[in-house]
Structures are given as C-alpha cells and as structure tokens.
Backbone as CSV, one residue per row, in Angstrom:
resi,resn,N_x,N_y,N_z,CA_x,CA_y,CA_z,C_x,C_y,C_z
1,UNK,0.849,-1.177,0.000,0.000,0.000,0.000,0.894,1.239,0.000
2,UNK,0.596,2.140,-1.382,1.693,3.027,-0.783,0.993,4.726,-0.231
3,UNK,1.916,5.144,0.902,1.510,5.905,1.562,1.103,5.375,2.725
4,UNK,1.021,7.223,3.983,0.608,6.282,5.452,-0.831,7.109,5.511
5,UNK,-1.302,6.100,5.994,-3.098,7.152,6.296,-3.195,6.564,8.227
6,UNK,-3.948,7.650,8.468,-4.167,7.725,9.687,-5.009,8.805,10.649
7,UNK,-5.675,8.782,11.490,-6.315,9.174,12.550,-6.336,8.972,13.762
8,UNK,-5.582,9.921,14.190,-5.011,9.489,15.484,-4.846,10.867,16.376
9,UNK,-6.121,10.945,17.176,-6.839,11.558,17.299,-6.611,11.631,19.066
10,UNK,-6.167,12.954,19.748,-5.709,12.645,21.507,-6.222,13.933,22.232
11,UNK,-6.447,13.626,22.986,-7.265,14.683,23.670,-6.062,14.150,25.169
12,UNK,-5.292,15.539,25.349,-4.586,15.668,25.866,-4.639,16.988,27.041
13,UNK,-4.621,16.715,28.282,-4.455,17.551,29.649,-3.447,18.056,30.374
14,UNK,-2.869,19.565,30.666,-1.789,19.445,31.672,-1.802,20.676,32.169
15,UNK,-1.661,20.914,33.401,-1.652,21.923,34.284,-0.721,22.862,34.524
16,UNK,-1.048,23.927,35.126,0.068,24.656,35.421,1.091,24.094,36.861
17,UNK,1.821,24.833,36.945,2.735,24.079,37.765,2.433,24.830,39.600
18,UNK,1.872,23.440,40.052,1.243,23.442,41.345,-0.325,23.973,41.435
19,UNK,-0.334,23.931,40.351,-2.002,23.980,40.097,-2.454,25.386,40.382
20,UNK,-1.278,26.394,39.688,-1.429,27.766,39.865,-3.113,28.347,38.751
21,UNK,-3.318,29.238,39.761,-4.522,30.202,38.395,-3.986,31.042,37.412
22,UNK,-2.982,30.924,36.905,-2.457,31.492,36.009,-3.272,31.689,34.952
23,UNK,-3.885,31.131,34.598,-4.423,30.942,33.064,-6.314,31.832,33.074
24,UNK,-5.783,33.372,33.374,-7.024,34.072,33.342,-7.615,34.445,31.723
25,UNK,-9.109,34.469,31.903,-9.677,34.978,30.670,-8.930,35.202,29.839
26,UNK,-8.474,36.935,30.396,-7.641,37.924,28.910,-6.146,36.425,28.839
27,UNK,-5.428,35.887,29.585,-4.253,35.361,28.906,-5.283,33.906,28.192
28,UNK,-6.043,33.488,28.360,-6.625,32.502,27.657,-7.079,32.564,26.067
29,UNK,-8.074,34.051,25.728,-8.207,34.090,24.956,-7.153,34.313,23.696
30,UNK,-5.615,34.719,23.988,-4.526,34.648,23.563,-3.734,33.780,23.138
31,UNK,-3.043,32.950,24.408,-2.509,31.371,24.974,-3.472,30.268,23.689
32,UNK,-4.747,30.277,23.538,-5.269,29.303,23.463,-5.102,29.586,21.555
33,UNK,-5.171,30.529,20.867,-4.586,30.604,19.451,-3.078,30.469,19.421
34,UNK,-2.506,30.668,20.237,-1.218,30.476,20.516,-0.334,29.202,20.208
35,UNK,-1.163,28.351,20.782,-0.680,27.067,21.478,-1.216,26.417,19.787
36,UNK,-2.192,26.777,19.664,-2.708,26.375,17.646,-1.524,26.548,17.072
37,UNK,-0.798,27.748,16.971,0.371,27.855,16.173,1.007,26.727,16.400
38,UNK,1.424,26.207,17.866,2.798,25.589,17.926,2.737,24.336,17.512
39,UNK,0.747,23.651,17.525,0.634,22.153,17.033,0.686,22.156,15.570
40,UNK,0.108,23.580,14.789,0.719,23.455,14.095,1.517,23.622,12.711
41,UNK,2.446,23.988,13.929,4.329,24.457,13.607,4.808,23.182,13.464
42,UNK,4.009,22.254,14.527,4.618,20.580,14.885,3.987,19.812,13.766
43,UNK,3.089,20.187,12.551,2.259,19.275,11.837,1.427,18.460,12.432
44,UNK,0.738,19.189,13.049,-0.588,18.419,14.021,-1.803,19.383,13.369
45,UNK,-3.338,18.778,14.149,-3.828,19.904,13.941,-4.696,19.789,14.921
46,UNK,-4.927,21.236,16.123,-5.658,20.983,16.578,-7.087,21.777,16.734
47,UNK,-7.763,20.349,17.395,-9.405,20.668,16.764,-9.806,21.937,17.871
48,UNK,-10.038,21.318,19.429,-10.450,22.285,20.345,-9.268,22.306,21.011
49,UNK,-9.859,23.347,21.923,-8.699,23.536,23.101,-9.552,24.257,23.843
50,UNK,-9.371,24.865,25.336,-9.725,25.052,26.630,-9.695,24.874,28.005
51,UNK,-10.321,25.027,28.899,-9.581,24.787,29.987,-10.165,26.140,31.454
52,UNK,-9.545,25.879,32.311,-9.599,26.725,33.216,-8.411,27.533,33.542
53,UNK,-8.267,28.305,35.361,-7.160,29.045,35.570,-6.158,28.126,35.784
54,UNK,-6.577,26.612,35.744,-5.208,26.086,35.662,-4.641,24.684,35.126
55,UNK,-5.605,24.776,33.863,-5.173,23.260,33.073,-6.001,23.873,31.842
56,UNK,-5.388,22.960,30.975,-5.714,22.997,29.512,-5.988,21.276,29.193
57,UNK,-6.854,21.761,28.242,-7.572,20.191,27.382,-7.405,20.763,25.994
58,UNK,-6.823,19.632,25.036,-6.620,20.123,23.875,-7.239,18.682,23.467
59,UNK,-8.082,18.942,21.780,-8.225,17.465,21.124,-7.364,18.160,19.425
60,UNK,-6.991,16.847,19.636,-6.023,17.555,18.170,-5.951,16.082,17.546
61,UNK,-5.042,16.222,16.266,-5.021,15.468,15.192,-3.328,15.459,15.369
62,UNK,-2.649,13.906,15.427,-1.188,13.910,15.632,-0.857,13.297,14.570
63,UNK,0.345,13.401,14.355,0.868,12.409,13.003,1.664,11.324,13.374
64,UNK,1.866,10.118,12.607,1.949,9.180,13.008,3.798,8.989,12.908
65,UNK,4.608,9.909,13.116,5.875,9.892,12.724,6.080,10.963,13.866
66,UNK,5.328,11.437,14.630,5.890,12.257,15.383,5.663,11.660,16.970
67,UNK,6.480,12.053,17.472,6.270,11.633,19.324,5.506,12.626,19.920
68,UNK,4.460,12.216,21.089,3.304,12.835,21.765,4.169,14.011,22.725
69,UNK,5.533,13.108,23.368,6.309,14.302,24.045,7.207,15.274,23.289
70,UNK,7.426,14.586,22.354,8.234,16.093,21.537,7.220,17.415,21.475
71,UNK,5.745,16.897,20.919,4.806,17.820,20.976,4.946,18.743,21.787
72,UNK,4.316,17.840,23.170,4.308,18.283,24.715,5.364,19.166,25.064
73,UNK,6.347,19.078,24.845,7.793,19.787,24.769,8.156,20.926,24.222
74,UNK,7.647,20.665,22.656,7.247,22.036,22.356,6.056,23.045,22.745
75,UNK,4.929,22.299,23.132,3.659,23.143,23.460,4.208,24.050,25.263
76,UNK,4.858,23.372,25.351,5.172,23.899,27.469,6.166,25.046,27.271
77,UNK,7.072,24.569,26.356,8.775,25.440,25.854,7.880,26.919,25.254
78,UNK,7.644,26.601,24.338,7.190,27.873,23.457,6.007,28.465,23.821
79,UNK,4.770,28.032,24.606,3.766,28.845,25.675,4.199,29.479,26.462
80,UNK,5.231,28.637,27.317,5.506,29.780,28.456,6.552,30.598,28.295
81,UNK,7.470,30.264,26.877,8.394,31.773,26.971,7.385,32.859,26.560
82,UNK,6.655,32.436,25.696,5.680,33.309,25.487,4.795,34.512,26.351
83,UNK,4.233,33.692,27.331,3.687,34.102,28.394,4.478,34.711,29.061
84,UNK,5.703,34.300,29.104,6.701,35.528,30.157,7.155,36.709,29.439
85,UNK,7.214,36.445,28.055,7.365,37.791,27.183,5.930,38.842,26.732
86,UNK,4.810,38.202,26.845,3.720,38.840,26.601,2.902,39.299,28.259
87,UNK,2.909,39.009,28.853,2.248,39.092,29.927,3.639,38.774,31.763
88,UNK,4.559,40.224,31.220,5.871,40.237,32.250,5.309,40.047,33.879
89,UNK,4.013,40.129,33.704,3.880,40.231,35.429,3.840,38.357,35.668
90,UNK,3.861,37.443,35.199,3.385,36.368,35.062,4.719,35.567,34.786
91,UNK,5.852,36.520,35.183,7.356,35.519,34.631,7.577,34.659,35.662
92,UNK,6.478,34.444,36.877,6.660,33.044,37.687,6.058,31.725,37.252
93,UNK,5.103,32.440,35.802,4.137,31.386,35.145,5.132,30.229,34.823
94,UNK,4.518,28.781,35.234,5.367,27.485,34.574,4.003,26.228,34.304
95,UNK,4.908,25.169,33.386,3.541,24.371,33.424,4.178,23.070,34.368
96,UNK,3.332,22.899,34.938,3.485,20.858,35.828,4.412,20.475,35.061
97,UNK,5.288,19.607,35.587,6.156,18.624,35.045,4.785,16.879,34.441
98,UNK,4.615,16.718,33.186,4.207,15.659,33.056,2.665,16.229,32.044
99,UNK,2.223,15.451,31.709,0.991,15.679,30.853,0.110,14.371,31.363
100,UNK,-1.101,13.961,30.732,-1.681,13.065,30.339,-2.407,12.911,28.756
101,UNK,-2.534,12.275,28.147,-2.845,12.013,26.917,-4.002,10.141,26.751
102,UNK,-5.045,10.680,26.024,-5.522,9.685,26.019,-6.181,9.832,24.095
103,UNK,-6.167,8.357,24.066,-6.704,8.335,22.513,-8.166,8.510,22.111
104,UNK,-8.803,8.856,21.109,-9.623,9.664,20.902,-10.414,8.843,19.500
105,UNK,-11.296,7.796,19.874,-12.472,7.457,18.485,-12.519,8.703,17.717
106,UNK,-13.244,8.607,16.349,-13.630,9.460,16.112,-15.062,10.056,16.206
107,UNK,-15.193,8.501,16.717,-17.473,8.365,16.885,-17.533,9.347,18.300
108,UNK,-16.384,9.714,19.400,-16.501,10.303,20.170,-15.789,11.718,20.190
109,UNK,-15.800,12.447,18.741,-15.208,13.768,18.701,-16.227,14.421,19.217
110,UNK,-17.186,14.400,19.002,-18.680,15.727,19.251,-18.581,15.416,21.316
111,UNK,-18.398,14.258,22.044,-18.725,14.522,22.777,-16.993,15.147,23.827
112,UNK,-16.038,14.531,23.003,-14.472,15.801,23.791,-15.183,16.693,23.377
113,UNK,-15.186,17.752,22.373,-15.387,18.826,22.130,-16.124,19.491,22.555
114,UNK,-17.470,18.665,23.665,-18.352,19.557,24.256,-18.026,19.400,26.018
115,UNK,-16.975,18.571,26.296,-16.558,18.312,27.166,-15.294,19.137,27.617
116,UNK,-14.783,19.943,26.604,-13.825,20.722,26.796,-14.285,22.268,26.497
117,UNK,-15.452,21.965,25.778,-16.417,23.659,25.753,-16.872,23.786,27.315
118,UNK,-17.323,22.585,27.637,-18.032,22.991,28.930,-17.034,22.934,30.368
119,UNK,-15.987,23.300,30.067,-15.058,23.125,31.456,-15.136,24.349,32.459
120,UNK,-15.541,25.740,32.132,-16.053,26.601,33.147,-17.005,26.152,33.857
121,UNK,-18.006,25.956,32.969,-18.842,25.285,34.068,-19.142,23.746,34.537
122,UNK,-18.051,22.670,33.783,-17.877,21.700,35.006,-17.085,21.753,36.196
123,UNK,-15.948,22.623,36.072,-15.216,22.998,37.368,-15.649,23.380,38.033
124,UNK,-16.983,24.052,38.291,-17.881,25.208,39.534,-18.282,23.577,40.232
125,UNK,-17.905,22.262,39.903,-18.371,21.119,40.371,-17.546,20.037,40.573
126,UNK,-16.286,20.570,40.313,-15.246,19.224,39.829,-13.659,19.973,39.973
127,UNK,-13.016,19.606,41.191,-11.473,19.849,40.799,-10.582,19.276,39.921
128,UNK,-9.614,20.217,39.494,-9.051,19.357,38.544,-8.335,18.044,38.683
129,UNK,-8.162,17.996,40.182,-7.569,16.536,40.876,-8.722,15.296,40.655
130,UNK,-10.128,15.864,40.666,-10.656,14.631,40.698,-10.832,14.351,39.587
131,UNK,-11.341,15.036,38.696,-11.368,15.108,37.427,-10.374,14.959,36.537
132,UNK,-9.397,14.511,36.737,-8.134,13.638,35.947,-7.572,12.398,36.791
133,UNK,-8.671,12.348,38.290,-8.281,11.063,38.789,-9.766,9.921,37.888
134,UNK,-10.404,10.834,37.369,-11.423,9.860,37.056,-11.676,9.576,35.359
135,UNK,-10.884,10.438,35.393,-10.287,10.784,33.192,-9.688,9.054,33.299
136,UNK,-8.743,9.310,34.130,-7.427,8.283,34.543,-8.188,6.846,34.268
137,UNK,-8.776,6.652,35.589,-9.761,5.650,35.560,-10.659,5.411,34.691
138,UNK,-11.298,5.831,34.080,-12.517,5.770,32.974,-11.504,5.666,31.769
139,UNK,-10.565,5.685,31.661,-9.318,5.038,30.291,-8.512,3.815,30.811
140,UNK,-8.880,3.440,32.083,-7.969,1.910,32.779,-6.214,2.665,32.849
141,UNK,-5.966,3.680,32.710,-4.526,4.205,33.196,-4.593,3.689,34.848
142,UNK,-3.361,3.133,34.587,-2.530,2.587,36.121,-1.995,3.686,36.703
143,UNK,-2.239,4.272,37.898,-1.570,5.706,38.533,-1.142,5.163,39.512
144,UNK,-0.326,5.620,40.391,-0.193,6.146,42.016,-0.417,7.221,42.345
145,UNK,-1.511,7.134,43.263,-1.851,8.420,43.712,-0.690,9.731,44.438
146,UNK,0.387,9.259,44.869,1.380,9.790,45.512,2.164,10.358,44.708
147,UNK,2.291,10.415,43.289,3.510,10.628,42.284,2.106,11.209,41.478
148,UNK,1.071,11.288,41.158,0.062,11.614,39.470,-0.405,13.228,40.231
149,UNK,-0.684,13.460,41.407,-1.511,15.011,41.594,-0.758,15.488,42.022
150,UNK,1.166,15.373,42.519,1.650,16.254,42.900,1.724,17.830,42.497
C-alpha cells in the first residue's frame, strides 16, 4: 500500500505548575490561538482547546511519525516563553512537570469537544484533581496516587 493514512486523534491535559490560576480569561483568549500555532508548527492539527485558571484540554489530530512528548515539549517550551514575554507580570508562570494524553475514536469527537467547551462550568463542580483522577480511571490508566496530583 503506498503511503501512510491515519487518525489518530488525543485529547490531551496538563496543568500549570502546582495547580497555579495562572491561566485568566484575557491570557486565555490569547494562549489558546497560541498554542494552535505551535501544534501546528509541529504538523498536528488541533481541533479544540480550553480549559480553566489552571489546566488545559486540547483534542487535536497527531501524526503518526511524530512523538506525543516532543509535541508536549514544544507546546510547554514555546507557551511559556511566550507568556513571560507577553504578559511580564506572570514571569513566575510554569507548566506541571508531566501531561496526560488519552486516545480519541472518532465516533466520540462531538462529545471531547463539548466536554472541553463545557469546562467553566464543570469545574464550579469538579477539581481538577478529581477530574483527571477519574479521566485516569474511565481510560484503565494505572496511577499512584502519591507521584500523578503532585
């Protein structure tokens, strides 16, 4: 067969570092076209993105030749120099050491995408600790609790 075809499809989470509120409105509505550039700068493409003051959910489109942490690497590297050059009061801004990433049907794009529209108002109900202890679980990911919410 020649050529690679693929869909591979990740709806991916990661916080700021110590679960700071960094991530207000005005730097969101910014950050969040931002972070579009860098997936893709990386030849990705991503679909949504969002989040609260202190985690982001992205669903994007990856390619099958590229690594999920190189991504990750670039999305943390090039956001937050960013953020310390656009928004100087915020040069303590950092992201968590670590991500999570989970794979993504495509029969279940409509419901990430309304699951990451609606994160203002699932958080008025849901911390982000429990709510990636139960992401975790509801995908069978093996954690320790002592090392995953630091």
């Amino acid at each position: 067969m020649p050529g690679t075809y693929s869909q591979l499809l990740l709806h991916v989470v990661f916080s700021t570092k110590a679960r700071a509120s960094w991530i207000t409105a005005d730097v969101a509505e910014r950050l969040y076209p931002f972070i579009g550039g860098i997936v893709r700068a990386e030849k990705g493409v991503l679909y949504d993105i969002g989040g609260v003051e202190d985690h982001v959910h992205m669903y994007l489109r990856w390619r099958p030749d590229g690594s999920v942490s190189d991504l990750m690497r670039a999305v943390k590297a090039r956001s937050s120099k960013w953020i310390h050059e656009e928004f100087p009061a915020r040069r303590e801004f950092a992201w968590q050491e670590g991500y999570s990433v989970f794979s993504v049907s495509k029969s279940q794009e409509e419901a990430v995408k309304k699951y990451i529209a609606g994160q203002a108002e699932h958080h008025k109900h849901e911390d982000f600790t429990s709510e990636l202890r139960r992401i975790l679980r509801a995908h069978g990911v093996e954690f320790d609790e002592k090392y995953a919410f630091d």
